[in-house]
FIZA-65022 format. One record per residue: x, y, z of N, C-alpha, C in turn. Coordinates in steps of 0.02 Angstrom, whole numbers, padded with zeros to 5 digits, always signed. Example, Ala and Ser with C-alpha at 12.3 -4.5 7.8 and 13.67 -1.06 7.14 Angstrom:
+00660-00284+00390+00615-00225+00390+00660-00165+00390;+00642-00112+00354+00684-00053+00357+00645+00002+00394;
//
This chain:
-00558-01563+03088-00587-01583+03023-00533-01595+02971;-00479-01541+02995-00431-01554+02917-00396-01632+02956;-00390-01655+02986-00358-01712+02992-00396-01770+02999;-00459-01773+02984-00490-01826+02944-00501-01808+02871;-00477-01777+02827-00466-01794+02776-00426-01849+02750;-00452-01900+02706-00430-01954+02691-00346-01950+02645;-00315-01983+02625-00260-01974+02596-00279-01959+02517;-00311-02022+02497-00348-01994+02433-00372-01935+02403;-00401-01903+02454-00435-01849+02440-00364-01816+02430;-00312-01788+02496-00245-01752+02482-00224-01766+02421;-00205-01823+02419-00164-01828+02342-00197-01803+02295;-00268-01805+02269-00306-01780+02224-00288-01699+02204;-00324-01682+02282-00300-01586+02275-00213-01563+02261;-00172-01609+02293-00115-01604+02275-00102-01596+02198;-00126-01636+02171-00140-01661+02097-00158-01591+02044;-00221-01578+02080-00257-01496+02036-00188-01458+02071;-00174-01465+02103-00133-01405+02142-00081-01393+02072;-00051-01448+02055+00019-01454+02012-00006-01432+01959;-00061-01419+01944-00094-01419+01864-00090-01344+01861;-00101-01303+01919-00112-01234+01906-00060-01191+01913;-00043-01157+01891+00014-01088+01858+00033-01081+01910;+00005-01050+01957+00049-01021+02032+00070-01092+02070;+00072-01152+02063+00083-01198+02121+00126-01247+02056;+00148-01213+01993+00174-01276+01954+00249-01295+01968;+00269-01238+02002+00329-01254+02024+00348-01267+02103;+00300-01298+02130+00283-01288+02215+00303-01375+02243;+00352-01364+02280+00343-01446+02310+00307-01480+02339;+00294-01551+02317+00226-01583+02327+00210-01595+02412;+00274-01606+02460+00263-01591+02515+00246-01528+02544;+00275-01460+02511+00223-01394+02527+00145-01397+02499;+00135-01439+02439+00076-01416+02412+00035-01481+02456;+00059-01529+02504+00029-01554+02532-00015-01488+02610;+00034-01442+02609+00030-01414+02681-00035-01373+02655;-00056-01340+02564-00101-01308+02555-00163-01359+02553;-00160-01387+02522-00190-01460+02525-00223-01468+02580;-00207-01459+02640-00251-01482+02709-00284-01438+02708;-00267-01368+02688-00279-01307+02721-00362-01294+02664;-00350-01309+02624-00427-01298+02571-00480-01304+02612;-00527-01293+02628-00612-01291+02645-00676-01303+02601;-00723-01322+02630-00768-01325+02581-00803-01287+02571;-00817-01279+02496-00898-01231+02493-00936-01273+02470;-01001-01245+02476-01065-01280+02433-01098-01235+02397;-01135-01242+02314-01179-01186+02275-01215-01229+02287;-01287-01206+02282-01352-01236+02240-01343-01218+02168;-01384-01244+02126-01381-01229+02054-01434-01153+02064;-01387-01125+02022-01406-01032+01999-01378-01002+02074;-01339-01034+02115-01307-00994+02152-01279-00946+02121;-01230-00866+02161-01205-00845+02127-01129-00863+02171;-01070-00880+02161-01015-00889+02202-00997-00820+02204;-00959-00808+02137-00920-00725+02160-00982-00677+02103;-00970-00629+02123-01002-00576+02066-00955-00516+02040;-00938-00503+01978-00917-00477+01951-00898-00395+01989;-00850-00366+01969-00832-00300+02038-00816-00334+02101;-00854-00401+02138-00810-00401+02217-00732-00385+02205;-00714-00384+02273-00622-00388+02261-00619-00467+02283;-00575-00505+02255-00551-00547+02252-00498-00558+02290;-00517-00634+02345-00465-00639+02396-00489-00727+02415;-00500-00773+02359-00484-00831+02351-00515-00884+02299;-00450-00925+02311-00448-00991+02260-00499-01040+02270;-00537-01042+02209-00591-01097+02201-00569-01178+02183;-00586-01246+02188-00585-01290+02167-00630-01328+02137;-00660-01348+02087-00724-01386+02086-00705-01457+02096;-00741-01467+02138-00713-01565+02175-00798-01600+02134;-00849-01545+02119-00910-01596+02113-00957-01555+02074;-00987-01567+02024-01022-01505+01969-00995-01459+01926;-01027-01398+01902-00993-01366+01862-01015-01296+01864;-00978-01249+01843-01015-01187+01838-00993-01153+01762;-01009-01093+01781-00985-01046+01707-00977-00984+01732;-00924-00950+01683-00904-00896+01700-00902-00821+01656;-00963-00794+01684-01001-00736+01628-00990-00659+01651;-01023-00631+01605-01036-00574+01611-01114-00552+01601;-01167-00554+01641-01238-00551+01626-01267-00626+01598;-01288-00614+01511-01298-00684+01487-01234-00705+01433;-01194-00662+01443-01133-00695+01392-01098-00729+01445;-01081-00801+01403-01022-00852+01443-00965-00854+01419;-00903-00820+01477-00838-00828+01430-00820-00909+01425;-00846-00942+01486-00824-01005+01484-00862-01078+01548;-00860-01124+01526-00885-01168+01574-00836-01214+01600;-00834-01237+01668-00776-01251+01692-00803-01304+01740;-00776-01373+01737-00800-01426+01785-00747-01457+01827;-00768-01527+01862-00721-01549+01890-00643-01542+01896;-00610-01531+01947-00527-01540+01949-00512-01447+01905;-00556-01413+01899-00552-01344+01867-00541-01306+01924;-00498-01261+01906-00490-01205+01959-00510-01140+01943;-00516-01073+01958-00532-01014+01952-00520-00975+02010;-00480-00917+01999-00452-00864+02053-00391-00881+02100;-00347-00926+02046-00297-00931+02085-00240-00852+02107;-00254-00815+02037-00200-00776+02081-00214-00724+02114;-00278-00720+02135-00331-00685+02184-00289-00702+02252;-00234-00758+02249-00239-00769+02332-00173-00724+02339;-00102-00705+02295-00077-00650+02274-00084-00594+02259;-00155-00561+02245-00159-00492+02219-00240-00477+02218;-00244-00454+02262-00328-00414+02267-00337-00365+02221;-00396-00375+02184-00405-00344+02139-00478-00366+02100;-00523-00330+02077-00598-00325+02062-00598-00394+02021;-00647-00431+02031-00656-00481+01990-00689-00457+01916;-00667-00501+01855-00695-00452+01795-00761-00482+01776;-00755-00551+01809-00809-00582+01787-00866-00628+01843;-00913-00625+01843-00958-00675+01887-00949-00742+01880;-00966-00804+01937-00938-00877+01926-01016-00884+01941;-01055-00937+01937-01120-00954+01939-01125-01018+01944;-01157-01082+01981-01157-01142+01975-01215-01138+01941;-01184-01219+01885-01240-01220+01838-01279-01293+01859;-01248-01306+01916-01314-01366+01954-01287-01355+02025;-01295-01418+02060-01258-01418+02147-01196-01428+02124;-01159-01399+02163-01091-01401+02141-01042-01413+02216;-01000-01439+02232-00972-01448+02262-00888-01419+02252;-00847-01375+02306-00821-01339+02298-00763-01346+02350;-00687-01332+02318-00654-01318+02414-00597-01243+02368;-00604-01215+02439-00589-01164+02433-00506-01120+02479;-00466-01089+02481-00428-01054+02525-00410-00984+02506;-00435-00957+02566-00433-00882+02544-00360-00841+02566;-00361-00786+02545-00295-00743+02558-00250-00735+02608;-00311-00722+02668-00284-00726+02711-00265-00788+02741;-00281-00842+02742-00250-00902+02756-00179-00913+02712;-00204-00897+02644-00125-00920+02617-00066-00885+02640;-00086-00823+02664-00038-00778+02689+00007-00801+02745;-00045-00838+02786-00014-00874+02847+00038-00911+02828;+00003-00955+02769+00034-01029+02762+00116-01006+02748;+00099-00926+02717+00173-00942+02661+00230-00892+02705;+00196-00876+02769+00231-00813+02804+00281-00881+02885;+00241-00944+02866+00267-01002+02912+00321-01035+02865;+00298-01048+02806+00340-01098+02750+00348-01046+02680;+00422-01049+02693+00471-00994+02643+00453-01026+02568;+00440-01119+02578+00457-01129+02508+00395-01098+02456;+00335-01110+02487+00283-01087+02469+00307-01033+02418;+00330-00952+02447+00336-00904+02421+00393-00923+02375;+00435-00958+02383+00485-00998+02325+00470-01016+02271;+00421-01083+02268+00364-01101+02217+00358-01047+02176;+00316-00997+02215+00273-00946+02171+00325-00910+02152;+00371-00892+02168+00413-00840+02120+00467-00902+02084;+00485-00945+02077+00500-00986+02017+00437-01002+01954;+00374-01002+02003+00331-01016+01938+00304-00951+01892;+00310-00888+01926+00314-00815+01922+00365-00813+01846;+00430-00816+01880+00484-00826+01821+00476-00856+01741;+00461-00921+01785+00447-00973+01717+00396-00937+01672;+00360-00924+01693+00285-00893+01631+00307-00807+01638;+00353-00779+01648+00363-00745+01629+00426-00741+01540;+00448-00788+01575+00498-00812+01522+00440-00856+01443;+00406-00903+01482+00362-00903+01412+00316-00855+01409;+00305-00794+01440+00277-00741+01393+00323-00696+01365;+00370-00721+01368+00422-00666+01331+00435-00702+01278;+00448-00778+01289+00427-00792+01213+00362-00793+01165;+00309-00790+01192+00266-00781+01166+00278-00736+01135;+00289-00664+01164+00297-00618+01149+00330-00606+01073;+00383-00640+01084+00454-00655+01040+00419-00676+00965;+00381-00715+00973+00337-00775+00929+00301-00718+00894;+00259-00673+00956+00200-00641+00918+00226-00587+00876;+00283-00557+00900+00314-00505+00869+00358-00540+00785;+00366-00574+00788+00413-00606+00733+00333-00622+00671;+00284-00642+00720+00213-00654+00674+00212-00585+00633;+00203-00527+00691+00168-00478+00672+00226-00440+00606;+00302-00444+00623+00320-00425+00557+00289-00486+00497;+00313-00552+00495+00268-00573+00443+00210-00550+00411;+00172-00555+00460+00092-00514+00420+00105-00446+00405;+00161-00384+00435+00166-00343+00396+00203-00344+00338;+00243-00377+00320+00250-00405+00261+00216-00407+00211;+00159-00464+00231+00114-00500+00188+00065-00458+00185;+00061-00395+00208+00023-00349+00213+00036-00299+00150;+00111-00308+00155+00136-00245+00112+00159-00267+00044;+00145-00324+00047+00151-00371-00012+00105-00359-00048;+00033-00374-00005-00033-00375-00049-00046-00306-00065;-00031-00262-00005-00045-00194-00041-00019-00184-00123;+00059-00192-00122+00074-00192-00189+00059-00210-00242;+00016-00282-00234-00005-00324-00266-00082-00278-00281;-00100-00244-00245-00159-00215-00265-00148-00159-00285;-00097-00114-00275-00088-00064-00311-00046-00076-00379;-00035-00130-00399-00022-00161-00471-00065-00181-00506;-00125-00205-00486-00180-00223-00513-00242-00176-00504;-00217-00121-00462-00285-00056-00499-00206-00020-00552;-00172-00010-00568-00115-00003-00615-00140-00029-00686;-00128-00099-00689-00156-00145-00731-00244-00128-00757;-00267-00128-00710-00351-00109-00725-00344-00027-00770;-00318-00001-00742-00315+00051-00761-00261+00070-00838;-00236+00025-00836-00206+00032-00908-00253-00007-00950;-00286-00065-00925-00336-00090-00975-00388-00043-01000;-00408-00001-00931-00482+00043-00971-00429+00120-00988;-00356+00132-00994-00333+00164-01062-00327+00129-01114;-00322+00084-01122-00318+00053-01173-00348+00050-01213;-00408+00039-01189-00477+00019-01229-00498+00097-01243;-00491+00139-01188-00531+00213-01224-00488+00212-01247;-00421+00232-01277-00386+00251-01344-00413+00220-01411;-00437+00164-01387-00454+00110-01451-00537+00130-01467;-00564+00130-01420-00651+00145-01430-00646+00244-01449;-00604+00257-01416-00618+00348-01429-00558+00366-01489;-00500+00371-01442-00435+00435-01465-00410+00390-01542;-00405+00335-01541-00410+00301-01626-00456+00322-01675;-00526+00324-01653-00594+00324-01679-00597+00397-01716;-00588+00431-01691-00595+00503-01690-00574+00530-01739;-00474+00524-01742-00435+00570-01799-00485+00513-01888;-00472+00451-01853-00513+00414-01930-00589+00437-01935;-00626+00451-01899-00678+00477-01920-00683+00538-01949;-00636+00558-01922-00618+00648-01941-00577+00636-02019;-00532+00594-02056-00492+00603-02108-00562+00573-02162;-00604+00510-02124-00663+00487-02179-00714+00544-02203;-00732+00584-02148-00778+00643-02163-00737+00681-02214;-00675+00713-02212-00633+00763-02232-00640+00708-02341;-00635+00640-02298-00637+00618-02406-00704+00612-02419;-00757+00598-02375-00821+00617-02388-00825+00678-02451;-00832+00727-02394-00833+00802-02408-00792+00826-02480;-00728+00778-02483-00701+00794-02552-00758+00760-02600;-00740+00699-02601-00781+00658-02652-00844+00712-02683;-00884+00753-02626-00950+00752-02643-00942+00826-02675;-00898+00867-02647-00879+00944-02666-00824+00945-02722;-00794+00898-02745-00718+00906-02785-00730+00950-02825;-00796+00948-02896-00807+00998-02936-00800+01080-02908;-00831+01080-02868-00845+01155-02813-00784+01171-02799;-00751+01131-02756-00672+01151-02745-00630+01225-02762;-00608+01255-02755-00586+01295-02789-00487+01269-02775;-00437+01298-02776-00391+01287-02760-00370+01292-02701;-00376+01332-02661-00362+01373-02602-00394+01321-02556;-00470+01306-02566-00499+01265-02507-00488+01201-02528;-00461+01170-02593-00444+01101-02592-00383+01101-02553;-00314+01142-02557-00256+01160-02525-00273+01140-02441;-00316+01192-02417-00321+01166-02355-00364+01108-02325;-00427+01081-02356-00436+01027-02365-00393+00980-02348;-00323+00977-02395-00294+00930-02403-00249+00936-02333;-00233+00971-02326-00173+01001-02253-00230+00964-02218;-00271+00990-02185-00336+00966-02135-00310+00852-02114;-00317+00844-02176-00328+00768-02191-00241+00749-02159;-00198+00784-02175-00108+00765-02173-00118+00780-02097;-00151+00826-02054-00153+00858-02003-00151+00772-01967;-00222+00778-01957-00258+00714-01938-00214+00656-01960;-00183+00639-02014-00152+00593-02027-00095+00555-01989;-00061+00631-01972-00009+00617-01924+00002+00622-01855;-00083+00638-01833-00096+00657-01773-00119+00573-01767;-00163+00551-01784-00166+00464-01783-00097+00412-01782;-00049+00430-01843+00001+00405-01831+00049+00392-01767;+00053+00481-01762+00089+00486-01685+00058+00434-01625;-00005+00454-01614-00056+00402-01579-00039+00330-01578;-00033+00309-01644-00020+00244-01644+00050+00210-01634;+00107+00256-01638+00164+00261-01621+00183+00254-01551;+00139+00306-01532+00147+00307-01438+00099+00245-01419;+00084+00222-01449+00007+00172-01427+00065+00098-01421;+00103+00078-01478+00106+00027-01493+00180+00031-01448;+00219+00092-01429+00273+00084-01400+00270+00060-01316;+00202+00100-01293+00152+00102-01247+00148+00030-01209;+00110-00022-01260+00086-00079-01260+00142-00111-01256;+00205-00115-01291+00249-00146-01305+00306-00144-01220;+00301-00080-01191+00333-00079-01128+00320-00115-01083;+00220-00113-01081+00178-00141-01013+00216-00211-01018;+00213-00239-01076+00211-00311-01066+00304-00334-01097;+00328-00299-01070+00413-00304-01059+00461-00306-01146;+00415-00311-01184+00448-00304-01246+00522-00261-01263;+00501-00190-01248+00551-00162-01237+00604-00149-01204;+00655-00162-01233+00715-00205-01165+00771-00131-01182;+00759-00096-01111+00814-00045-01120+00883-00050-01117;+00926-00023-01171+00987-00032-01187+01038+00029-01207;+01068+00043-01137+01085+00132-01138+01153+00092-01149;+01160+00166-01188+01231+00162-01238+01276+00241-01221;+01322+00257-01232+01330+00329-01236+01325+00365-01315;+01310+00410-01315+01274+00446-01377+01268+00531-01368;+01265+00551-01425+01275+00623-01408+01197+00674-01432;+01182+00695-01345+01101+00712-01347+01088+00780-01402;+01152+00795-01416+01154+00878-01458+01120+00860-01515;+01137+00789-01558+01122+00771-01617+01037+00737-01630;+01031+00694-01562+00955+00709-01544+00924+00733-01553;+00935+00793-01520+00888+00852-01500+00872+00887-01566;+00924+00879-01619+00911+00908-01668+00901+00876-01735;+00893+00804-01717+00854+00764-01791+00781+00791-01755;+00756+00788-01697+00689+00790-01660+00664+00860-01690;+00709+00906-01678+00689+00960-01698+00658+00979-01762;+00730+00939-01818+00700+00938-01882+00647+00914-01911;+00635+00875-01887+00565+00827-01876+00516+00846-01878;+00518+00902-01818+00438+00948-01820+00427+01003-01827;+00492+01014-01889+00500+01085-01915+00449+01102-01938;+00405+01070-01973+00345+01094-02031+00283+01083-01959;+00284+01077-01931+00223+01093-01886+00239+01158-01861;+00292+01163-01838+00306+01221-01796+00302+01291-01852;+00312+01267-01914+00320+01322-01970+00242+01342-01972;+00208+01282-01995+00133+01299-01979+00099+01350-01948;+00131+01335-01869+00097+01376-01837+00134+01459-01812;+00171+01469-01840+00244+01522-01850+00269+01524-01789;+00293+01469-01753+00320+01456-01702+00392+01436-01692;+00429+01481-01661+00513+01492-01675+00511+01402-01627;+00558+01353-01672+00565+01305-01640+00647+01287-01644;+00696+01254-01600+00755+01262-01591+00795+01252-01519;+00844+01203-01533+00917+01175-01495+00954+01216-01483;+00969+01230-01392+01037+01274-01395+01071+01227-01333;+01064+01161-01353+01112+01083-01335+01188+01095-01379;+01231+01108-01314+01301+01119-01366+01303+01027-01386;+01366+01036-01437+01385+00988-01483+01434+00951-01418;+01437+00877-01422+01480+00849-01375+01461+00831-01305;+01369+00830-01287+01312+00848-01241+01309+00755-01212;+01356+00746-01195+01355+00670-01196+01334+00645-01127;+01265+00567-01151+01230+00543-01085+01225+00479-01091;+01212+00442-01070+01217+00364-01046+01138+00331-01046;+01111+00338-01087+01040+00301-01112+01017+00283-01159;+00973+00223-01165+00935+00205-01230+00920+00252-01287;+00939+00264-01326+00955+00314-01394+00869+00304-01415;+00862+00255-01435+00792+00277-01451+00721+00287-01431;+00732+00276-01341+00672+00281-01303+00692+00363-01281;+00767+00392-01302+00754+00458-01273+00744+00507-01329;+00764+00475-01401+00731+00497-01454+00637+00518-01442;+00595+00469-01418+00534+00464-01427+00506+00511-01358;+00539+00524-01310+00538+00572-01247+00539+00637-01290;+00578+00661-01323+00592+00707-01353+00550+00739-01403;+00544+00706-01448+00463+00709-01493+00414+00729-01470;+00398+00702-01418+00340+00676-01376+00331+00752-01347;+00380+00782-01320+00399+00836-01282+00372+00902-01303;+00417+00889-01386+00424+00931-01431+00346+00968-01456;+00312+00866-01470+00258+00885-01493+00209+00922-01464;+00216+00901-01381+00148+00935-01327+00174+00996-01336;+00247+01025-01339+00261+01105-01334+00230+01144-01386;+00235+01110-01445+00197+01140-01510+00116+01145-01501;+00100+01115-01467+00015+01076-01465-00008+01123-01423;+00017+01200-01382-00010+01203-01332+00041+01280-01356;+00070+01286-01363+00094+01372-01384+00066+01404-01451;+00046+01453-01441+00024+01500-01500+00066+01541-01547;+00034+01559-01608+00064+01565-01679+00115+01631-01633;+00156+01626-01674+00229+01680-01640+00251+01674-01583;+00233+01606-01548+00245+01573-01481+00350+01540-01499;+00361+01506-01438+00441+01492-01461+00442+01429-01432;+00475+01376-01445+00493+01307-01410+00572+01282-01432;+00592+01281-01364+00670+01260-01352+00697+01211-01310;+00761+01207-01325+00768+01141-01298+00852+01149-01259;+00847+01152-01189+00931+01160-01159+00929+01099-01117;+00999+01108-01116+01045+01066-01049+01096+01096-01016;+01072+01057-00944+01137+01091-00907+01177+01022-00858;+01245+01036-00853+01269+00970-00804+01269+01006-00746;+01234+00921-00732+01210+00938-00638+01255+00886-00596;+01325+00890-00596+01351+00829-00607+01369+00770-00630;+01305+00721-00600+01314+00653-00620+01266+00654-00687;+01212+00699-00681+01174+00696-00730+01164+00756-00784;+01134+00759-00831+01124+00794-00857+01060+00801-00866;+01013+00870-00871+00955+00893-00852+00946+00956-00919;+00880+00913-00963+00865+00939-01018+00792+00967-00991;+00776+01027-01034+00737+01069-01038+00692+01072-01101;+00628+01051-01080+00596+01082-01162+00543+01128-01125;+00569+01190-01154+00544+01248-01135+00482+01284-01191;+00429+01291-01167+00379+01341-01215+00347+01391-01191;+00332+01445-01213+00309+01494-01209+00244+01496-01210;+00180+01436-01212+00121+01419-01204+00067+01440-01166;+00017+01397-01171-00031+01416-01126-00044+01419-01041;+00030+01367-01045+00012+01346-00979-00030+01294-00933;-00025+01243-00862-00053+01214-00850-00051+01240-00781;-00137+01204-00764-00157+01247-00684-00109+01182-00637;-00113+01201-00568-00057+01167-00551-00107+01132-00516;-00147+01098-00506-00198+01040-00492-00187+00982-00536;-00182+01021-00622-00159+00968-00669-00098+00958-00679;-00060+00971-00663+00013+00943-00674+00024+00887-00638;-00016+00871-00583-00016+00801-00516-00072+00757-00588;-00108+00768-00618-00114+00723-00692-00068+00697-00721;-00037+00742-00756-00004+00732-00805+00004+00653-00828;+00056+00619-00762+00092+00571-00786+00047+00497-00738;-00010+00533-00726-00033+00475-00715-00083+00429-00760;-00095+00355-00771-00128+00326-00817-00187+00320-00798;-00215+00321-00721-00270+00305-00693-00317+00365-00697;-00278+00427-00722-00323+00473-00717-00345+00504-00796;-00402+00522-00825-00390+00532-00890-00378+00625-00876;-00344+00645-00922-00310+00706-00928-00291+00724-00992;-00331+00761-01027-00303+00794-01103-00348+00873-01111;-00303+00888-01142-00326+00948-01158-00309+00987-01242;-00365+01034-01256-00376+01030-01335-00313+01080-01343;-00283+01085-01399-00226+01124-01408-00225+01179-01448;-00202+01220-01465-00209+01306-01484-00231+01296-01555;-00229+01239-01571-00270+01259-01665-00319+01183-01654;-00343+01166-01597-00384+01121-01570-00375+01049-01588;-00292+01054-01567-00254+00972-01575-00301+00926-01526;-00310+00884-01544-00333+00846-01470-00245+00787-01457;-00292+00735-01409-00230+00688-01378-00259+00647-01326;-00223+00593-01340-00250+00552-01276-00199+00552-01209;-00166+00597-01179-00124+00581-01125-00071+00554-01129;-00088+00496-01190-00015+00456-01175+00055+00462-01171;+00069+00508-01221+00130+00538-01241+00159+00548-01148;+00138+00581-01122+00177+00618-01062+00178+00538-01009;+00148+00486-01015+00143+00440-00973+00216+00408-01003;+00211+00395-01088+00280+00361-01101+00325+00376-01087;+00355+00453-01087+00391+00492-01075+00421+00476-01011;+00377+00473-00951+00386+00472-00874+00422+00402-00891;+00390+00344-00914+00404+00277-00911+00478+00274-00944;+00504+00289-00975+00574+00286-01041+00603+00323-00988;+00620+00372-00956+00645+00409-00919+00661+00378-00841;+00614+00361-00823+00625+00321-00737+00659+00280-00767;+00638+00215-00835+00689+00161-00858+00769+00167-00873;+00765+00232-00889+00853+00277-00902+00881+00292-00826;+00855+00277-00755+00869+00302-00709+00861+00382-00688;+00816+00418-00742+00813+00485-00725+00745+00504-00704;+00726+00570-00691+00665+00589-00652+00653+00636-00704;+00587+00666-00721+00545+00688-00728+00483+00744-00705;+00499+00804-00724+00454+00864-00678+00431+00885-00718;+00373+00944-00701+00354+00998-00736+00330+01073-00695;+00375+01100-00727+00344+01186-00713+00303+01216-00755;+00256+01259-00739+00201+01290-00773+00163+01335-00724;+00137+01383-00752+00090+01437-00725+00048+01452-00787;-00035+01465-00794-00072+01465-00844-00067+01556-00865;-00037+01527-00917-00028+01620-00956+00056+01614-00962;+00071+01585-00927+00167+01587-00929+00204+01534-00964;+00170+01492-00988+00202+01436-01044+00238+01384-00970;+00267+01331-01011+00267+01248-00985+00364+01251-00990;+00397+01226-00929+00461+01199-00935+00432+01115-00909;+00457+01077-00954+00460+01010-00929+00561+00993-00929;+00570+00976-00866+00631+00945-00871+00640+00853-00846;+00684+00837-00872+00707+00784-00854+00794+00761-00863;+00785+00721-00810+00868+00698-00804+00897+00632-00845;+00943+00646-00863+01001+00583-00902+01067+00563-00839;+01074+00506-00839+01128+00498-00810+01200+00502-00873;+01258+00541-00829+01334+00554-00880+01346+00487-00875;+01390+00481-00950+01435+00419-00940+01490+00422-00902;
//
């Protein structure tokens, strides 16, 4: 029978032969010798050819019809004329994953394992073919490989790009809704509080006596400069997000700092009979923007005052830690639980707390602080235990 096969027909199968992975590197006079050797099958339509689980031990051809190739009623694929399926079944036994099904009469030629085995155990080139064409697609799956791996850093990239990009824009979101509550609340508040306080005069002035106009009036200066500060840190605040403030470290001497700052908030601290005071020797010299570490300092000063009690103490050291220098504003306060200190310096989280003669605050102060400080190249901590008072330190780089 195989030698009335017509020539046409050979050349044809020769033809699918070259098309498929295991025979692409096979000579056309060997792939003539498989070529004879094919057989026929026949399906009816809804035959089943192979079923999914057999072991697999040969190569299909479709010479006439079509089938599909499933799993139950899912089709991974439909496959017609000059199509092949289970070529490397005739190399490697092993469970079929999927069922083949004709989807009308189908006409079929086929060679199974054990025949090829013959063919290729008579003719060396055979097994030649297949391990050059073995090679070859091993080599383009290594570039593939090569390709997919060079993809996959890209997309982690573009991965870690967008992450950023989204953790800048809940950043951004989140400075917008501080923004706005400072403006709808922590603004609203000290001015509602100084309008009531001239209310209350206006309507009581006669009544007044001296003593309660006196504090009256303190009450109103209280609030006055508690808004100010607010709007100070507010507008320095605003002015950073959107790059205004362009840091410009100079060398300067932090001793003299520390103690215009001090003088500064002498009359609060007197207020509340709170020993306040620099033991920054003279000659304390650091390498940063003079007036963003001015406003760190204040800022510092002020939460230490805002949060220690009358005969309480707030100070201010340094020590060289080498390259840097590492200031201390130390208080003797109330203290923070250590759940809130992972607050502190963040904007996304709201965090304030009322202060020992019932200061309020909107957070911000300690967020600018962090921000002026990372911009100086230095870091930013805090120690605290509730009942044991607050060390906040941070670093300066030496000139």
């Amino acid at each position: 029978m195989k030698n009335n096969i017509s020539q046409q027909k050979i050349t044809k199968r020769i033809s699918v032969l070259k098309d498929t992975n295991i025979f692409s590197e096979t000579h056309e006079e060997t792939l003539k010798i498989i070529a004879m050797a094919l057989t026929e099958h026949y399906a009816k339509k809804g035959e089943v050819i192979v079923h999914k689980g057999d072991i697999g031990d040969a190569m299909f051809i479709i010479e006439k019809g079509s089938v599909k190739v499933h799993d139950g009623d899912y089709i991974f694929s439909v496959l017609k004329v000059d199509q092949v399926f289970g070529e490397y079944y005739l190399v490697d036994s092993d469970v079929r994953s999927a069922s083949v099904t004709a989807l009308e009469d189908t006409e079929l030629i086929r060679i199974n394992q054990d025949t090829f085995y013959f063919l290729m155990a008579k003719n060396i080139n055979i097994t030649r073919g297949i391990l050059k064409s073995s090679v070859n697609r091993l080599r383009q799956m290594n570039i593939i490989e090569e390709e997919l791996a060079s993809k996959n850093i890209k997309i982690k990239r573009q991965k870690d790009k967008l992450e950023k990009q989204r953790q800048q824009l809940t950043e951004l979101n989140a400075t917008k809704d501080k923004f706005f509550s400072i403006i709808a609340h922590d603004l609203r508040s000290p001015l509602s509080t100084i309008i009531s306080f001239f209310d209350f005069l206006n309507s009581q002035l006669d009544e007044l006596d001296k003593e309660e106009m006196i504090g009256l009036i303190q009450n109103i200066h209280n609030s006055t400069n508690s808004l100010l500060k607010l709007l100070d840190n507010l507008l320095q605040w605003s002015s950073a997000q959107t790059g205004r403030i362009i840091c410009e470290p100079q060398k300067f001497d932090l001793a003299q700092v520390a103690k215009a700052n001090v003088d500064f908030s002498r009359m609060n601290a007197e207020r509340k009979k709170i020993k306040l005071f620099s033991e920054i020797k003279e000659k304390t010299f650091v390498f940063a923007d003079e007036n963003m570490i001015t406003t760190v300092i204040r800022n510092l000063i002020s939460n230490a005052l805002k949060f220690t009690k009358e005969e309480g103490s707030v100070s201010i050291t340094a020590k060289d830690n080498g390259k840097f220098i590492e200031v201390s504003v130390i208080d003797t306060g109330i203290g923070i639980k250590k759940e809130s200190i992972k607050k502190l310096f963040r904007i996304d989280v709201k965090h304030t707390t009322i202060g020992t003669f019932q200061e309020k605050g909107s957070g911000l102060g300690l967020i600018l602080c962090k921000e002026f400080i990372e911009n100086n190249g230095g870091k930013i901590r805090v120690e605290s235990k509730p009942g044991k008072g607050t060390t906040i330190k941070f670093t300066l780089p030496k000139p």
